[in-house]
C-alpha positions as CSV (number, residue, x, y, z in Angstrom):
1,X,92.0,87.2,97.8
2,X,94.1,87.2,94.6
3,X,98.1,85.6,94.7
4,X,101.2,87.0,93.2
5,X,104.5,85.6,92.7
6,X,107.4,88.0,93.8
7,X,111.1,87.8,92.4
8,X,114.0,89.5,92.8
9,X,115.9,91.5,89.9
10,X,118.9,89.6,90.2
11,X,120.8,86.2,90.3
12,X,118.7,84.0,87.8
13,X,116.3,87.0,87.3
14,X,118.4,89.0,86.4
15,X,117.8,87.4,82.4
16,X,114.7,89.1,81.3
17,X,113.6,85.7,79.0
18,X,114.0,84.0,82.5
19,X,111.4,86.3,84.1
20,X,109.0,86.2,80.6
21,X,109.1,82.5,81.2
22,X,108.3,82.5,84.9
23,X,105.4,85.4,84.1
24,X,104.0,83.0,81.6
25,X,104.3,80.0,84.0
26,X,102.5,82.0,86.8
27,X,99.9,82.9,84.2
28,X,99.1,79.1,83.3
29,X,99.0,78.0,86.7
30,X,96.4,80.6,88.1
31,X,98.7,83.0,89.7
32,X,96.9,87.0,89.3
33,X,100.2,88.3,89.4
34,X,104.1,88.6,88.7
35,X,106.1,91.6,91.5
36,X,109.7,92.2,90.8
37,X,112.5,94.2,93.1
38,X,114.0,97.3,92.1
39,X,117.6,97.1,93.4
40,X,120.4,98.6,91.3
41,X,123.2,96.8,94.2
42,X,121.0,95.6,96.8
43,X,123.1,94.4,99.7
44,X,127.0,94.6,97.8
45,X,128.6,92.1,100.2
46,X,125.6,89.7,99.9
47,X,125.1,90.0,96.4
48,X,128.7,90.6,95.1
49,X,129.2,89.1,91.3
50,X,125.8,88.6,90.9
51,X,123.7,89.8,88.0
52,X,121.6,92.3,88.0
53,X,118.4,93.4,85.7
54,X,116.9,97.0,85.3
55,X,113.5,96.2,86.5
56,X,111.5,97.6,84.0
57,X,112.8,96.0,80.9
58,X,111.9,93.0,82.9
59,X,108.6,93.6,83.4
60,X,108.0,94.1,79.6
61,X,109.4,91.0,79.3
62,X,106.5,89.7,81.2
63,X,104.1,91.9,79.6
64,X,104.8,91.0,76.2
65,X,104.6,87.1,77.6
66,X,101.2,87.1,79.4
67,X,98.3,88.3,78.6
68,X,96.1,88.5,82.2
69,X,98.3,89.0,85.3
70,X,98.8,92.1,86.7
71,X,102.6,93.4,86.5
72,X,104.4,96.0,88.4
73,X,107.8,96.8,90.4
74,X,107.1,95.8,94.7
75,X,108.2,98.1,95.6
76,X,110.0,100.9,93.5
77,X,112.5,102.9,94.7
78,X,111.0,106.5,93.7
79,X,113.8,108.9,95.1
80,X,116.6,106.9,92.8
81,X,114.0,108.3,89.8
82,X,113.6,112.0,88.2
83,X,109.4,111.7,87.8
84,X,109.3,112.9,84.4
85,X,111.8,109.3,83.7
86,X,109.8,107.5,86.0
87,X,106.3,108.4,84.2
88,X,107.5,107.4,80.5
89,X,108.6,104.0,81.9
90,X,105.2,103.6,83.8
91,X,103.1,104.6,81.1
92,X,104.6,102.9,78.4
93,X,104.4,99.7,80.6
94,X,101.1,100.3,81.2
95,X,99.8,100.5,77.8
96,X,102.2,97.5,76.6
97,X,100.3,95.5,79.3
98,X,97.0,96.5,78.0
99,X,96.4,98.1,81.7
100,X,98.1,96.0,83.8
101,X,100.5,97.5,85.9
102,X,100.3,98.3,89.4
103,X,102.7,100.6,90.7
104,X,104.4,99.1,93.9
105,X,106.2,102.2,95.5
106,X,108.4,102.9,98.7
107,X,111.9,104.7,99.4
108,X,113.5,101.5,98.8
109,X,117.3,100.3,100.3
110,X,119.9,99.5,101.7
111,X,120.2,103.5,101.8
112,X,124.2,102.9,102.3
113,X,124.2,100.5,99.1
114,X,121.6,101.9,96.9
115,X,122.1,105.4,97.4
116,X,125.3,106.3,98.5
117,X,127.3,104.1,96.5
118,X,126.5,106.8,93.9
119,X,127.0,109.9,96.0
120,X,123.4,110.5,96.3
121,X,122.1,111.4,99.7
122,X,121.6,108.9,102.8
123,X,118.8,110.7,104.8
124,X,115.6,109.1,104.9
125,X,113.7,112.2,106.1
126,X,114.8,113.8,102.6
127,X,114.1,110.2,100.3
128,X,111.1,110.7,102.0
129,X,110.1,114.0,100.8
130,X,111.2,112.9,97.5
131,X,108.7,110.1,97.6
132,X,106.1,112.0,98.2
133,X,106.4,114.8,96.3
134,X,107.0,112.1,93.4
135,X,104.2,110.3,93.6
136,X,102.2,113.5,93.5
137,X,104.3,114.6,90.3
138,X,103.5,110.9,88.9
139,X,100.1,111.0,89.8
140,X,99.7,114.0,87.6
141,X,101.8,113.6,84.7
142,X,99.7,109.7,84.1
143,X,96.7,112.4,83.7
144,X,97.7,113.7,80.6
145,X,97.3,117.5,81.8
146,X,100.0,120.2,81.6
147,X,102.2,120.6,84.7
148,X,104.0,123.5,86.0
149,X,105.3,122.6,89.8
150,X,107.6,124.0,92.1
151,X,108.5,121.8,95.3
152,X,111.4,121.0,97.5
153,X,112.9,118.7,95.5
154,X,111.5,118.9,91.8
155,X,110.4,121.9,89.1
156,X,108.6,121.5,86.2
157,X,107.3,124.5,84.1
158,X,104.4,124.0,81.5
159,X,104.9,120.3,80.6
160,X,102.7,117.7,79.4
161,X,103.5,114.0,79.0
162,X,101.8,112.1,76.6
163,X,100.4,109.3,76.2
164,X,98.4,109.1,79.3
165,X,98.1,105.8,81.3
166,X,95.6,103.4,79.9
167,X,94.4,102.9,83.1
168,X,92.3,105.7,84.3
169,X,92.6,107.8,86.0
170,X,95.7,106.2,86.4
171,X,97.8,102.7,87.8
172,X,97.1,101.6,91.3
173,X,100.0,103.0,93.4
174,X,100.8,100.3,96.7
175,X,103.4,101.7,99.3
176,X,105.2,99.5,100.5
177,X,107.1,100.7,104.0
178,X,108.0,98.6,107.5
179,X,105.7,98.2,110.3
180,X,105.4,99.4,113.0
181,X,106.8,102.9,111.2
182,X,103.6,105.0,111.0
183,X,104.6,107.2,108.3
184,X,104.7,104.7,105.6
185,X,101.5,103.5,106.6
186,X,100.0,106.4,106.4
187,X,100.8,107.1,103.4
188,X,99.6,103.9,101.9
189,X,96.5,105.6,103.3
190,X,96.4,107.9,100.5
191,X,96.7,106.0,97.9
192,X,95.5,102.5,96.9
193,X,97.1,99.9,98.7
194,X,99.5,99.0,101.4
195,X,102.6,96.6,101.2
196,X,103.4,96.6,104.7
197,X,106.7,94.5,105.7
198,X,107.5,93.4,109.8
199,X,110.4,94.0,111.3
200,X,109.6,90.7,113.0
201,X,109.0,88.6,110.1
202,X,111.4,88.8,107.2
203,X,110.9,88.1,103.5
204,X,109.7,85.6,103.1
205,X,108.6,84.9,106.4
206,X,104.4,85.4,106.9
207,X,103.5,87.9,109.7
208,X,101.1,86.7,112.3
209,X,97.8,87.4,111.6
210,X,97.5,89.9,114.7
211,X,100.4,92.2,113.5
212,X,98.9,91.9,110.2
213,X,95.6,93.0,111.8
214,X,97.4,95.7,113.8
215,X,98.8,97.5,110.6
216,X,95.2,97.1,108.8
217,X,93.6,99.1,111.7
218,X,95.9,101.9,111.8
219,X,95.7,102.1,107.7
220,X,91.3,102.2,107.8
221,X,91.8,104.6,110.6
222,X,93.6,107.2,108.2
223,X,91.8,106.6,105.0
224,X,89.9,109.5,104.4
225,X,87.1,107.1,103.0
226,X,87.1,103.9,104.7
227,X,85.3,101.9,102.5
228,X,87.2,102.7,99.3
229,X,88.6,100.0,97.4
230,X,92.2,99.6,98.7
231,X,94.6,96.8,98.9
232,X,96.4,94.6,101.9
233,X,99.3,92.9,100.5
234,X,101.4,90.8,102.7
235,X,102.9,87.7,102.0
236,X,105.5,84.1,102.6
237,X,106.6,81.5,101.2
238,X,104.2,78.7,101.6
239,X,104.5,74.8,101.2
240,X,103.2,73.3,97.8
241,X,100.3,70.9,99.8
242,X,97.2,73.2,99.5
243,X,95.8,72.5,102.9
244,X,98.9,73.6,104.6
245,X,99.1,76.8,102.7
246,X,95.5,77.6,102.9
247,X,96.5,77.2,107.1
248,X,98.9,79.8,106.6
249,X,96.8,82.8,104.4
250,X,93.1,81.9,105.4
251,X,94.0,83.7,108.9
252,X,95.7,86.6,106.9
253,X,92.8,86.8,104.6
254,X,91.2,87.3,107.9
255,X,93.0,89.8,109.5
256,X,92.0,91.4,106.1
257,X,94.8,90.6,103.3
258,X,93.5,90.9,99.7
259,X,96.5,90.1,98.0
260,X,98.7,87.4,98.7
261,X,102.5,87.6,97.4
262,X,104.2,84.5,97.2
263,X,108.4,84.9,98.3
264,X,111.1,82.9,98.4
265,X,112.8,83.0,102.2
266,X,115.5,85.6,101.5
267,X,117.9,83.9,103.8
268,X,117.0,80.5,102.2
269,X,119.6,80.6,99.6
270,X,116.5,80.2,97.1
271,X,115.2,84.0,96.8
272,X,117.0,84.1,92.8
273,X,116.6,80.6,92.1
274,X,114.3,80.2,89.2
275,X,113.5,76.6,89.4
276,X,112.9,77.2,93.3
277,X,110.3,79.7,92.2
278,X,109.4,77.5,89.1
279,X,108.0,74.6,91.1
280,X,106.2,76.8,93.9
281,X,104.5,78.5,90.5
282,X,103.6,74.8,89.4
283,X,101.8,73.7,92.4
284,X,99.2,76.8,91.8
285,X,97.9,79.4,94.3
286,X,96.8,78.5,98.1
287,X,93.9,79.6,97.5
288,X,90.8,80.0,99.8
């Protein structure tokens, strides 16, 4: 099991030094990881006059800050991005962090807020094309080779991207997507991880270890090889006292979480605060 701490892009974290500082406290205290939102508005009534951060020139904040944890967005919002944009970022990120990032991925949301607030479309059926068909796009592009494509959504004629990811053959891709929806799940399946979220648990709040369990079983039974390294990533908030938290992620751990991602209750009034987050970061992993 490794642990990550998870932070919004707004409110306090909106200030990219704030989020170097909390990646380099994380770092110290034993924490394998540092996951930030990508939200441009999130929820506009909810979130109204607060700052916001573009999420990648936060993570290089953290990159340049820390020299160990892993680093990535959870989850990004691939239809907002054009693929050839999205796989500069990436890439440069990735070779800034020395191989660190992990690409957190999913059609992100509130569709209302974070997509038609700009005229773009609302239909999740077509975000989710564009997901897919970006990933695969991405997936090349990291490669280094030249790419001509024509697809639904995108068209690229003999273009390469260079440099390639330091990470070869390229970043781990998690997809992140609500359960019990099957189609995110599946494809996690394809890819390298799954960040499943419950509708019956909400950030912040751990799922039970037999919905957990549920979503694992129906993610094995559509891997096309079962025992390839892949990635459960779930998460809570859990107390500071180390025997209560290891109560709360030993069952997960169980129920077959690998990663566990440490999150502020979202309706806590907490999720942005960064001395909230600073003092969970202090009192070190739950570690099993």
């Amino acid at each position: 099991m490794r642990y990550s701490i998870n932070i919004p892009n707004f409110g306090d974290f909106a200030d990219a030094r704030t989020v170097a500082r909390t990646a380099q406290a994380a770092e110290s205290a034993g924490w394998d990881g540092l996951f930030v939102w990508d939200h441009v508005v999130h929820d506009k009534k909810a979130q109204q006059g607060k700052p916001f951060g573009d999420p990648w020139i936060l993570l290089t904040a953290a990159a340049l800050a820390t020299s160990r944890i892993r680093l990535g967005p959870l989850v990004a919002a691939i239809p907002r991005y054009r693929p050839e944009q999205l796989a500069r970022q990436t890439a440069t990120l990735d070779a800034l962090s020395g191989g660190r990032l992990i690409l957190g991925a999913g059609l992100g949301g509130p569709a209302d807020d974070e997509y038609g607030s700009f005229g773009d479309t609302t239909d999740r059926t077509v975000h989710a094309e564009r997901l897919d068909e970006g990933l695969d796009l991405l997936a090349r592009y990291w490669s280094g080779e030249t790419v001509t494509h024509t697809g639904a959504h995108y068209r690229v004629q003999e273009t390469q991207l260079l440099p390639a990811t330091t990470q070869r053959p390229r970043p781990p891709v998690w997809i992140g997507g609500f359960w019990p929806h099957r189609r995110p799940m599946r494809r996690a399946a394809r890819w390298d991880g799954a960040a499943p979220l419950f509708t019956d648990a909400l950030h912040g709040v751990p799922p039970t270890p037999e919905r957990l369990a549920e979503a694992v079983a129906y993610v094995r039974d559509h891997r096309e090889d079962p025992q390839a390294p892949f990635e459960i990533v779930t998460g809570g908030l859990t107390p500071a006292d180390p025997a209560a938290a290891r109560d709360i992620v030993g069952p997960l751990a169980d129920a077959g979480a690998t990663w566990w991602d440490e999150r502020q209750l979202q309706s806590g009034g907490s999720v942005d605060s960064y001395e909230a987050v600073l003092r969970r970061i202090e009192a070190g992993p739950p570690k099993i």
